[in-house]
SEKOLBA-149741 format. One record per residue (C-alpha): residue in one letter; x, y, z. Coordinates in steps of 0.25 Angstrom, whole numbers, padded with zeros to 4 digits, always signed. Each point is the difference from the previous one (the first is absolute). Example, Ala and Ser with C-alpha at 12.3 -4.5 7.8 and 13.67 -1.06 7.14 Angstrom:
BEGIN
a+0049-0018+0031/s+0006+0014-0002/
***
This chain:
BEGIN
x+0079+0000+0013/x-0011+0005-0010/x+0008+0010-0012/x+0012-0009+0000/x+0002-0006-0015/x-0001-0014-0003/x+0012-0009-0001/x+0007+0003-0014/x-0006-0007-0013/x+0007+0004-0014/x-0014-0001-0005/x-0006+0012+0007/x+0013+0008+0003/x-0004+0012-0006/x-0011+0000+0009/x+0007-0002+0012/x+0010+0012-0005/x-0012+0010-0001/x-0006-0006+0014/x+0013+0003+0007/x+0000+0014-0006/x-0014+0005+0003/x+0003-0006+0014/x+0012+0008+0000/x-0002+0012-0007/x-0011+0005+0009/x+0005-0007+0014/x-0001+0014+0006/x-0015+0001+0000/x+0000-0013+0010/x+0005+0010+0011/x-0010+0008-0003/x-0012-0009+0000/x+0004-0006+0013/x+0000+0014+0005/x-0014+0004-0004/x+0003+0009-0008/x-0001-0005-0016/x-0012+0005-0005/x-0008-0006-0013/x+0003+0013-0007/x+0015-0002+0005/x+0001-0015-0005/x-0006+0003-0015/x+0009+0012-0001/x+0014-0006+0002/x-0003-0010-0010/x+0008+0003-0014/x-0005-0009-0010/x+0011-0011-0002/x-0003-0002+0015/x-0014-0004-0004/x-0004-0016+0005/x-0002-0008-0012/x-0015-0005+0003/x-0008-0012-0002/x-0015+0000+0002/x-0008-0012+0000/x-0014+0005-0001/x-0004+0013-0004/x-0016+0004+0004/x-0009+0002+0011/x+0010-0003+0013/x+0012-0003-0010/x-0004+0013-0005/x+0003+0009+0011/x+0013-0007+0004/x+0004+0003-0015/x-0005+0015+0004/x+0010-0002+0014/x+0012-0004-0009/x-0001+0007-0013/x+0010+0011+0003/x+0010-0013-0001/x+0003-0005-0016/x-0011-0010+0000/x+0008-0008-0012/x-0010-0013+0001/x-0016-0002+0001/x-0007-0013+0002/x-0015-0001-0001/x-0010-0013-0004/x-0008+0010-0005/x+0004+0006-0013/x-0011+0012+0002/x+0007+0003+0015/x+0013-0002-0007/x-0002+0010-0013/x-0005+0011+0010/x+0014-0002+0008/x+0009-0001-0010/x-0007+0014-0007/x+0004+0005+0015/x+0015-0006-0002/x+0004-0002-0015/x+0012-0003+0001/x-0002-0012+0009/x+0000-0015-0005/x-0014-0006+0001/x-0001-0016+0004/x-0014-0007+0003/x+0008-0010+0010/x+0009+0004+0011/x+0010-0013+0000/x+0004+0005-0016/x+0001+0015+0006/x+0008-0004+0011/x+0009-0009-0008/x+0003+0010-0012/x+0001+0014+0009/x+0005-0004+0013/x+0016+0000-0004/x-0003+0015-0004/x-0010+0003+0010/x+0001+0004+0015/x-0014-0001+0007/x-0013-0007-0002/x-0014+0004+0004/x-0011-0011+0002/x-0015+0004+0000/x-0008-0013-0005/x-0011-0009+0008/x+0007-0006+0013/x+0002-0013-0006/x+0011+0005-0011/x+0007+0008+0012/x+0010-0010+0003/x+0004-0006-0013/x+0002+0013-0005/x+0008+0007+0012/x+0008-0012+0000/x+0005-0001-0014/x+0003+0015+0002/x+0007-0001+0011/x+0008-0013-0003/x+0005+0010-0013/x+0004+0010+0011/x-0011+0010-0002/x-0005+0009+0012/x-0014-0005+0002/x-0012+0010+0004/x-0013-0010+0001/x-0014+0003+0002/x-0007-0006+0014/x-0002-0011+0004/x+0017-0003-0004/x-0006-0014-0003/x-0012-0009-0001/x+0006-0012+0009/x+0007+0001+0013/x+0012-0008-0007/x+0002+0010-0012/x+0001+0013+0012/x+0011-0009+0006/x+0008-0002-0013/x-0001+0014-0007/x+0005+0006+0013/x+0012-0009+0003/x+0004+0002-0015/x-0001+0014+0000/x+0010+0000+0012/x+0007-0010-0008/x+0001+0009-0013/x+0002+0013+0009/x-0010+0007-0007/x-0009+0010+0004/x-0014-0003+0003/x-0014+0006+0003/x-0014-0006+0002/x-0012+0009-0006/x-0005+0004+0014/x-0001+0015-0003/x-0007+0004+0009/x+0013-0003+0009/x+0006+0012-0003/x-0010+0010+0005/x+0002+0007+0011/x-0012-0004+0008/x+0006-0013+0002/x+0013+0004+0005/x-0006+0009+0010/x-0007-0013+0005/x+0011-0008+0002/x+0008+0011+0006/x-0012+0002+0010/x+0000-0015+0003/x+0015-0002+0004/x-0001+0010+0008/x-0008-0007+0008/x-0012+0010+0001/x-0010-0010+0002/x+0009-0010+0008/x+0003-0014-0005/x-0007-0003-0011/x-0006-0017+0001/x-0012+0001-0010/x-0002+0007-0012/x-0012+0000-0011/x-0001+0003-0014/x-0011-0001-0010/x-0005+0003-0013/x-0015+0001-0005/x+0003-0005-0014/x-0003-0013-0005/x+0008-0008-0012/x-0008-0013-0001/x-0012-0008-0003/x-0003-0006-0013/x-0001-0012-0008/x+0009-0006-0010/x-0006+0001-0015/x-0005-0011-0008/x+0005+0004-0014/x+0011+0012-0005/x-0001+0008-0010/x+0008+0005-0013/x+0014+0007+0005/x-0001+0013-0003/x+0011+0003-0011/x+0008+0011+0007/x+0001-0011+0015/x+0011-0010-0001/x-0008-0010+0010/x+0011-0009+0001/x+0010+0009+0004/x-0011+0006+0010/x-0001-0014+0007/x+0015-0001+0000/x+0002-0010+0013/x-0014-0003+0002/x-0008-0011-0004/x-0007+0003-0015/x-0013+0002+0001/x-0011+0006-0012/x-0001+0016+0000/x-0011+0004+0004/x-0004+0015-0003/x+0000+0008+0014/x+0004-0011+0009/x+0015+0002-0001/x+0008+0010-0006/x+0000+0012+0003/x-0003+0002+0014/x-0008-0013+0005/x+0010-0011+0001/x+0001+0005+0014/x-0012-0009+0003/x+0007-0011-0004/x+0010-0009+0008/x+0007-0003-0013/x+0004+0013-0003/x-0002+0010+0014/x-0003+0000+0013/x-0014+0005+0004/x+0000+0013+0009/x+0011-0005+0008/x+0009-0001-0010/x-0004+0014-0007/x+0000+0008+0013/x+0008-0007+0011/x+0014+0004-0005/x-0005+0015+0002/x-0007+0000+0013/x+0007-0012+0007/x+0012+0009-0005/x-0002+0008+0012/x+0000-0009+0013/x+0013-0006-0007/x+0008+0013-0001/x-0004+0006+0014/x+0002-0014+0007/x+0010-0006-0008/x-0008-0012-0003/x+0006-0012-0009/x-0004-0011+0001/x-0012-0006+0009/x-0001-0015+0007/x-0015-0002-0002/x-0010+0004-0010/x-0015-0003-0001/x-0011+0003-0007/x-0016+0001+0001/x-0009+0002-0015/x-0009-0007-0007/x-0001-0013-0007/x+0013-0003-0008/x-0001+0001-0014/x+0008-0006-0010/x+0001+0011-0011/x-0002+0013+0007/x+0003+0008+0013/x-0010+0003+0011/x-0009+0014+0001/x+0006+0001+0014/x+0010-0005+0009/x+0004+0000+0013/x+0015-0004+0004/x+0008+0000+0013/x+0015+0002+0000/x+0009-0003+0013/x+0014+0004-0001/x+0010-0001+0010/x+0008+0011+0010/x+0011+0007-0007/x+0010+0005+0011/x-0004+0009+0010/x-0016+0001-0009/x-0012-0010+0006/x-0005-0011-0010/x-0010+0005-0010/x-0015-0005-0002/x-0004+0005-0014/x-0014-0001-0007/x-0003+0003-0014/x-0016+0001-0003/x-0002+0002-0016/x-0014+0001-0008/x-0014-0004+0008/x+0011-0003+0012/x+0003+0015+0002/x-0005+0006+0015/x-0006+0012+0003/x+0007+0000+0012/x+0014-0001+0006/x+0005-0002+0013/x-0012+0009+0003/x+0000+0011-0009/x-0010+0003-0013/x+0010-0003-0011/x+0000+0004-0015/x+0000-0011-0011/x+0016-0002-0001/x+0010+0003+0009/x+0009-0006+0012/x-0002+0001+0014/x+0012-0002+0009/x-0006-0003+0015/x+0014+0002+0011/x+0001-0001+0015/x-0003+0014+0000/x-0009+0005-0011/x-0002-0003-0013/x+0001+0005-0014/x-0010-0001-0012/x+0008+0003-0014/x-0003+0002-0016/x+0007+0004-0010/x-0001+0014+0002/x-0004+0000+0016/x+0003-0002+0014/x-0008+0001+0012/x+0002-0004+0013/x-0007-0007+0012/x-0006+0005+0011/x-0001+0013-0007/x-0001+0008+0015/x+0014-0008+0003/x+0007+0006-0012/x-0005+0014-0001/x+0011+0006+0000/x+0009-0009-0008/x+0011+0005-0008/x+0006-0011-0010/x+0016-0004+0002/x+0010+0007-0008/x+0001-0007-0012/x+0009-0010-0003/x-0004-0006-0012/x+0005+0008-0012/x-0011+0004-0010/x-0001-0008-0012/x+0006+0005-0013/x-0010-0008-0007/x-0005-0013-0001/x+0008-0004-0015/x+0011+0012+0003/x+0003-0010+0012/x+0003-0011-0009/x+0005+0007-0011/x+0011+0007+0010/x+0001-0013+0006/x+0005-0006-0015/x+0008+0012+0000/x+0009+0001+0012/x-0002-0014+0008/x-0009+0007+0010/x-0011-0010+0006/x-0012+0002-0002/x-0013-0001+0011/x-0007-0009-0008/x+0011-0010-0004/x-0002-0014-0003/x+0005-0004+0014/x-0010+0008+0007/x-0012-0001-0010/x+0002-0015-0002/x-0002-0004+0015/x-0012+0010-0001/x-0004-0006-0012/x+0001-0017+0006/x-0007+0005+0011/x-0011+0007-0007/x-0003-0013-0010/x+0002-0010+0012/x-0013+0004+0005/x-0006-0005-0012/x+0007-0013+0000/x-0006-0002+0016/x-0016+0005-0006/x+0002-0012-0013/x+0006-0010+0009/x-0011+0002+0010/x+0011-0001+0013/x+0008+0008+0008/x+0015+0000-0003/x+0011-0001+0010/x+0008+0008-0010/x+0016-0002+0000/x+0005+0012-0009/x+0014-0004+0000/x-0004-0014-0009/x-0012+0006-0004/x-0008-0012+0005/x-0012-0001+0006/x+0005-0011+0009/x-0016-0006+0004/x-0004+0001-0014/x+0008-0006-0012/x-0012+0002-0008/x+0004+0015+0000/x+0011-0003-0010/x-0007+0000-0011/x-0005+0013+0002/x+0013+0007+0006/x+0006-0005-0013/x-0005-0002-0014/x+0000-0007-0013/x+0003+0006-0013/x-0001-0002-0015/x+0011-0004-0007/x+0009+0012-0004/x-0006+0007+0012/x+0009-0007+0013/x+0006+0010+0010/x+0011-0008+0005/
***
């Protein structure tokens, strides 16, 4: 159960002792989270300072830079950055934290005294850091994707249930109250049963060549450390760092990767979706180095008690329609089609379908209590043993689904998909693409 403390090592003792006191010291404010009741204000106000989480950040700008922002009100005691311009600015923001260029030195130096660990890098350091945190007995909060193999989501979640500490994917968007509404709305069964669902985004991470020659390093990017697990390769000036590795399979995902997690985030929560039995995939030619400008990828997932199977279609890029189940649609969104109506979402809106049929709609009585914040989550999470809404268990699955739909667009097949193993079971040559290689001094396992 996540919040419970790893079993007893005398070589992080101390740590454990403050764990169990945070988790007990504030235990009251659990009652009132599940009531709906704990407010932001609420939770920053009842912490004193030794009540504080002792904080370890891996990364520190641009996205890194605001999940800094989301947990600065915590004692952020470590700061780790391959960019020592990235990392000065930091560390002017917290002077008294220790300042590292590689994650595995920080984590092996400050986890005995430290309780948490926030991971904000490229997709393809995810794991290898979330897992030497988490096998310290860190809390983990990681940035979307959780992962950039289907094998690495797998693993960081069944550690983190292992390690009983608390978890949270960067999935903000999760904790607005849009969403909620939507999921509400949906398991009431306001537009009936709910068999196919579609989600898109008009943004494309793609395209491109490989560069014939790098050039020099510059003197404040440790390039090495940047690769981490990933094949080395030259740096190339604007290629890579600090926002473009996303093109590339060695290091992210393409749009799927980017923006699944937040918009397939939806369909999963209001139809408790986990794992599906077949995924295919239509895009362009494969290439070897870098994702597609758009891709289109079909999800089937099975009936969960009393709720129909599920046909979900993700459209990314130059795949995105213009309409949906009938209706002029926007350039991102989700369009849930039921039995008796249907339902277009974002992430600030609903509207619902045929408009005459539901004039006079008044939404459910809430269920769903409003978030406290998306970081506040976790940090009360590390605090007090509550879970989490975007805990490793739940944003994993999310997370293996998400990625397999680029496994079935680079092996060119659809996958008869068996979650449990995680096995495409008509095509072996998905395993080198469900799981991964890694440099030496890099491994997960």
């Amino acid at each position: 159960m996540l919040g419970i403390t790893p079993p007893f090592n005398p070589a992080n003792e101390p740590a454990m002792q403050r764990r169990q006191f945070l988790k007990h010291s504030a235990a009251l404010s659990t009652a009132a989270l599940t009531a709906g009741v704990w407010s932001e204000t609420q939770a920053a106000d009842s912490l004193s300072p030794n009540e504080k989480l002792k904080v370890l950040c891996v990364g520190t700008a641009n996205r890194a830079g605001a999940n800094v922002d989301g947990v600065k009100g915590e004692d952020i005691v470590g700061l780790c950055d391959i960019d020592s311009k990235y990392l000065a600015k930091a560390a002017a923001q917290f002077p008294s934290a220790k300042t590292y260029r590689d994650y595995r030195e920080m984590i092996a130096q400050e986890a005995d005294s430290a309780d948490a660990i926030v991971i904000s890098t490229a997709d393809h350091n995810h794991a290898p850091a979330a897992i030497r945190g988490i096998r310290a007995g860190l809390h983990c909060y990681c940035e979307k994707p959780l992962t950039h193999t289907v094998h690495e989501a797998r693993l960081i979640a069944e550690t983190a249930k292992e390690m009983g500490v608390a978890t949270q994917m960067g999935t903000q968007i999760h904790a607005g109250n849009n969403y909620r509404r939507v999921v509400e709305i949906i398991r009431a069964g306001t537009i009936g049963d709910v068999a196919e669902v579609h989600v898109w985004v008009g943004k494309g991470w793609g395209g491109g060549e490989r560069p014939e020659s790098g050039d020099p390093v510059p003197e404040h990017l440790d390039w090495d450390l940047w690769l981490g697990p990933a094949p080395e390769r030259p740096y190339k000036e604007g290629r890579y760092h600090p926002a473009n590795w996303r093109r590339w399979w060695d290091f992210g995902q393409g749009t799927l990767g980017d923006m699944g997690c937040h918009y397939m985030d939806l369909p999963f929560w209001a139809l408790d979706l986990r794992h599906p039995t077949r995924v295919a995939a239509e895009g362009p030619e494969v290439h070897p180095e870098t994702c597609p400008l758009g891709l289109t990828v079909h999800y089937e997932f099975p009936a969960r008690g009393s709720q129909v199977p599920v046909k979900m279609t993700w459209y990314d890029g130059d795949h995105i329609p213009k309409t949906v189940a009938g209706e002029k649609v926007p350039g991102s969104g989700v369009m849930f089609v039921g039995s008796e109506g249907k339902m277009f979402a974002s992430y600030g809106n609903y509207r619902l379908y045929p408009e005459d049929s539901f004039q006079n709609f008044q939404p459910p009585t809430p269920t769903i209590p409003d978030s406290i914040g998306h970081h506040q989550e976790w940090i009360h999470a590390c605090k007090t043993g509550a879970e989490t809404t975007c805990n490793f268990d739940y944003s994993g699955a999310l997370t293996e689904s998400v990625l397999l739909g680029n496994v079935a667009f680079r092996t060119g097949k659809a996958l008869d998909w068996d979650g449990k193993h995680l096995k495409a079971t008509n095509c072996p040559e998905a395993d080198t693409l469900i799981q991964k290689q890694y440099r030496t001094g890099w491994e997960v396992a």
